[in-house]
VEXDRENZA-85713 format. One record per residue (C-alpha): residue in one letter; y, x, z. Coordinates in steps of 0.02 Angstrom, whole numbers, plus 50000, padded with zeros to 5 digits. Each point is the difference from the previous one (the first is absolute). Layout:
N
aYXZ...
***
This chain:
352
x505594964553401x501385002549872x501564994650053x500734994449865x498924987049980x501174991750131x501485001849881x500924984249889x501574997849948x501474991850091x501644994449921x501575006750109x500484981650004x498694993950100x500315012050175x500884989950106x501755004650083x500234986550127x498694987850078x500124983149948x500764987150133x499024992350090x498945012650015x498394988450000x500724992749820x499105018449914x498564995549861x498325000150052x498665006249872x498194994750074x498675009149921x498394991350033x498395011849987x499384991249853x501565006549922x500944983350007x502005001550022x501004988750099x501944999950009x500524994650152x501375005450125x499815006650176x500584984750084x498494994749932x498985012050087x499484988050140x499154988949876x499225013449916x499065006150174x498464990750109x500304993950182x499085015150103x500725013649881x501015014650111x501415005749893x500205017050054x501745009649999x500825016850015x501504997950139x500425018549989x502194998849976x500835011649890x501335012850046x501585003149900x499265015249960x501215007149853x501485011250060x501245010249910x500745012250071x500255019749973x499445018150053x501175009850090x500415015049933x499115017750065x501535009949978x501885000350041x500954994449823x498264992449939x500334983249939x498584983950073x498924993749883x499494980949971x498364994750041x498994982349956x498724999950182x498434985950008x499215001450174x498304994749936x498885004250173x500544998850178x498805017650063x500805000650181x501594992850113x501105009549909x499165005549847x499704990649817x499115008549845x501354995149841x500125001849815x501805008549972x500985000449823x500195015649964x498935006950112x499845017549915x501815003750103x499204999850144x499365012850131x499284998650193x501645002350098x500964989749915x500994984650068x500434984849918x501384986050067x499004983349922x501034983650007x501695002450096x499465012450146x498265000450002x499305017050021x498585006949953x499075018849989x498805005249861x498165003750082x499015005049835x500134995449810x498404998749889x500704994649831x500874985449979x499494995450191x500735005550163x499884998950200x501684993850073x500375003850194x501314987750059x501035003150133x499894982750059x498334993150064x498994984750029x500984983750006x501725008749988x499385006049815x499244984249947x501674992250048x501105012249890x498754999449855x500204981150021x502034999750000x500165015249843x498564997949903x499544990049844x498644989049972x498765012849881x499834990449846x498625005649886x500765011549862x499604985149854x501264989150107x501125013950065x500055009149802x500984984549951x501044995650140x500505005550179x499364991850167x501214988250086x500184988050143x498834985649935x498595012049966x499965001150206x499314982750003x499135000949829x499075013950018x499324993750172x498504988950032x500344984050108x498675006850143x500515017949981x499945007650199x500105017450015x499645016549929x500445014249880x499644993549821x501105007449851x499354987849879x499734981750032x498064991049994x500854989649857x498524985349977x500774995250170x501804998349912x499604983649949x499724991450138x501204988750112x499844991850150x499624983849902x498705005049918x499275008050150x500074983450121x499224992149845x498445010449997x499694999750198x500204980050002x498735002049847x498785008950126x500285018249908x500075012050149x501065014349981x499655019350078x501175014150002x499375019149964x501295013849987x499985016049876x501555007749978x500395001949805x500595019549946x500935004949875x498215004249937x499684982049925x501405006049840x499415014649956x499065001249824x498165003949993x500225018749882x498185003650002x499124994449832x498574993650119x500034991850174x498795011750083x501465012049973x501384988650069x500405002950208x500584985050091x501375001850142x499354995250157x500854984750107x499724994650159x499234984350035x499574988350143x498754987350028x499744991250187x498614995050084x500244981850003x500464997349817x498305010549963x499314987250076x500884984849929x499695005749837x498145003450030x499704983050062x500994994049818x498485008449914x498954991450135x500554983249962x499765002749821x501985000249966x501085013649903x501045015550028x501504998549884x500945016150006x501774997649961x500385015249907x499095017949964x500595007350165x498994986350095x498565002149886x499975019350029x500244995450206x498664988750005x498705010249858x500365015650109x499604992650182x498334991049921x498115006650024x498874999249862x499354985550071x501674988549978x500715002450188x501445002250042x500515011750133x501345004950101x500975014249899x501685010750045x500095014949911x500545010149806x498994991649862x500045008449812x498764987949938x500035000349806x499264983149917x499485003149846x498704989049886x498285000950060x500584996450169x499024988350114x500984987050086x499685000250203x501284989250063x501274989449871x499504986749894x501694993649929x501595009949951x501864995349984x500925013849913x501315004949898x500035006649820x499855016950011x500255017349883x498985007749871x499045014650057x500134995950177x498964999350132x500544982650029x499434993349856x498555009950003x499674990350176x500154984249907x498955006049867x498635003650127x500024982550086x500254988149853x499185011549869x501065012549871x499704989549826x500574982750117x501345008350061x500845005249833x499524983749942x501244993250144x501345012649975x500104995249809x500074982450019x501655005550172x500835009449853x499814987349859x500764985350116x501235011650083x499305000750166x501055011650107x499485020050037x499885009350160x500674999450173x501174986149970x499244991249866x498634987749998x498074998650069x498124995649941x498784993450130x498395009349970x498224992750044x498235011450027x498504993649918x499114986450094x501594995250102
***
């Protein structure tokens, strides 16, 4: 399929820099399968949902992932050079894959000093992508990545302005618990504890699954056609009892809402053909493309995503391509608000 059938045009002026306060105050573009649009906001989300529905989320917790630092120098009188480091996949106790600016200066052997003292060898380097061998391990590391590190904005947010303090909390989800994300499941950015305690007393049941977002989820599709694109793999988790909870949802006639494409590709990859849901731990690529059949998720909250992604290609996929761009022209003409902390559209299969 040609990807650039996936592509539309966005002003600058719609990306969004900051979330809007509350966070549950974002727009809410409901796109019905007859084609139908709603606006509505995602306090309203409760409303918009059926007693019995399980509202499935990703609690996975981003990292602050971004760290400047430099390379020390290989030779007496050599003078450091500055380095921009994203950890973007945790690949032992001590050891994180990362995307380095500019990676072309560096070399196995070397050593860099990220943050104000954290230390760190140079395993491999293929392209613009190395293996980092920290001499701190385990909980120790995760501490001093905590106390130097930056929160990893995506590069349309961190082009136009540096991370700070409030993007700690912002770029968070309420129910975030632990993990090694460098990117945040951003449908979940919308929601507060309000709105939460509003959907339970409503009778929506909530379930948590857990895939840890890479660095992956930015990076363009360059292929001219997606059987030529390569997904990063992430690691994702399913248990045992909310396989079951969710299979007795479909039981009971109810719906799965996925809140957000990392959920949806959690709960697509852990499905059979035959719509159950199993237990699941483990990498998942999975690619959704249209012409995929739908196992597990019947309703989708999600953000607006890029052209030529393989987000909005997942959208495309579950609400239908021409639908889709239907929705994203009406978001532009009303000045709906882009990306990770812009607004959301609630997304419905046929026949749910």
């Amino acid at each position: 399929m040609r990807v650039d059938l996936f592509d539309f045009e966005l002003p600058q002026s719609h990306i969004a820099l900051r979330p809007v306060e509350p966070r549950d105050a974002a727009r809410l573009l409901v796109v019905r399968p007859d084609g139908t649009l709603e606006h509505c906001h995602v306090r309203d989300l409760p409303e918009l949902l059926r007693a019995g529905d399980t509202l499935v989320v990703n609690d996975t917790k981003v990292i602050p992932a971004r760290l400047s630092g430099r390379r020390l120098a290989r030779e007496e009188g050599a003078v450091d050079s500055k380095m921009e480091v994203t950890l973007h996949k945790r690949v032992g106790p001590s050891r994180f894959l990362a995307f380095v600016r500019p990676a072309k200066r560096l070399k196995p052997g070397d050593v860099l000093v990220l943050g104000e003292d954290l230390r760190a060898g140079v395993i491999s380097r293929e392209a613009g992508e190395i293996t980092l061998e920290f001499e701190l391990a385990g909980a120790a590391l995760d501490a001093a990545i905590a106390g130097q590190g930056a929160m990893p904005l995506p590069p349309y947010i961190a082009s136009k302005r540096k991370p700070d303090a409030q993007d700690i909390a912002d770029y968070q989800t309420v129910y975030a618990r632990e993990g090694n994300s460098v990117a945040a499941p951003t449908a979940g950015l919308h929601f507060t504890p309000e709105v939460l305690n509003t959907l339970s007393a409503r009778g929506i049941a909530r379930e948590h699954v857990t895939l840890h977002v890479g660095a992956g989820t930015f990076l363009p599709v360059s292929a001219e056609d997606t059987a030529d694109h390569k997904m990063h793999s992430e690691w994702a988790q399913i248990s045992a009892q909310t396989a079951v909870r969710l299979n007795e949802t479909h039981a009971r006639g109810r719906r799965i809402v996925a809140v957000g494409t990392t959920a949806m590709r959690t709960l697509e990859s852990a499905t059979n053909d035959d719509g159950t849901v199993k237990p699941f731990e483990t990498e998942t690529d999975i690619f959704i493309t249209p012409g995929y059949r739908f196992k597990a998720v019947d309703v989708m909250l999600t953000n607006f995503h890029l052209p030529r992604s393989t987000l909005f290609m997942l959208v495309s996929a579950f609400a239908g391509t021409e639908r889709m761009k239907a929705a994203y022209a009406e978001a532009i003409a009303k000045a709906y608000r882009f990306y990770s902390y812009g607004d959301a559209c609630l997304l419905f299969r046929e026949n749910s």
